[in-house]
C-alpha positions, 0 to 999 in steps of 0.5 A, a space after each residue: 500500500 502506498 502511503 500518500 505524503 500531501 496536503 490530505 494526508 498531513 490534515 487526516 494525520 494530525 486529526 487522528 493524532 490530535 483524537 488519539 493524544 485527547 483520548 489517552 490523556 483523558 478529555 477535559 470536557 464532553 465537547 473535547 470527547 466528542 469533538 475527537 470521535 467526529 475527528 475519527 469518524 471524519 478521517 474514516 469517511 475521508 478514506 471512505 469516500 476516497 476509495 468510492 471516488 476512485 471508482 468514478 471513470 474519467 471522463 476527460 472533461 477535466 485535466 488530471 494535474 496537481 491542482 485538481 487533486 490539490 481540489 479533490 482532496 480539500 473537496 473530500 476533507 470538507 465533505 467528510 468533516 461536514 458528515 462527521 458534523 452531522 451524523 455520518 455513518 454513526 460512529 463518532 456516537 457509537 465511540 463517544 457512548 462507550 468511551 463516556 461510559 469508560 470515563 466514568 
């Protein structure tokens, strides 16, 4: 597997590392909690939609260079943040359940 060094790949590590620094050291609030299981479940989508995008056939009404895919990957971050936001598949919910249960 190809590990990509760019833009996409910088922003979906430092959500998971930021998500993985607050879970281990304990979260200060339900937000913080909260925030970091979004954080999760956007950078899965991010993958998710990824893979589906690359199913798409081209078309060849865009040219493929550095700035559409520059584009792509900022398209794919925002959708994916903004799922996250707003339920996604449900599993920042799922994750922010047991894991508020565990802080306890």
């Amino acid at each position: 597997m190809e590990i990509p060094f760019n833009s996409e790949f910088s922003i979906n590590f430092a959500k998971a590392e930021s998500s993985k620094t607050i879970l281990k050291n304990g979260p200060k609030s339900q937000q913080e909690l909260q925030k970091a299981a979004q954080d999760f479940e956007a950078v899965m989508l991010n993958m998710v939609i990824k893979a589906m995008w690359k199913t798409i056939p081209d078309s060849g009404l865009f040219e493929k260079n550095n700035a559409t895919q520059i584009y792509e990957g900022l398209m794919h971050s925002s959708l994916s943040e903004e799922m996250a936001r707003n339920g996604g598949m449900g599993i920042a919910k799922a994750l922010y359940q047991q894991l508020s249960r565990e802080q306890k």
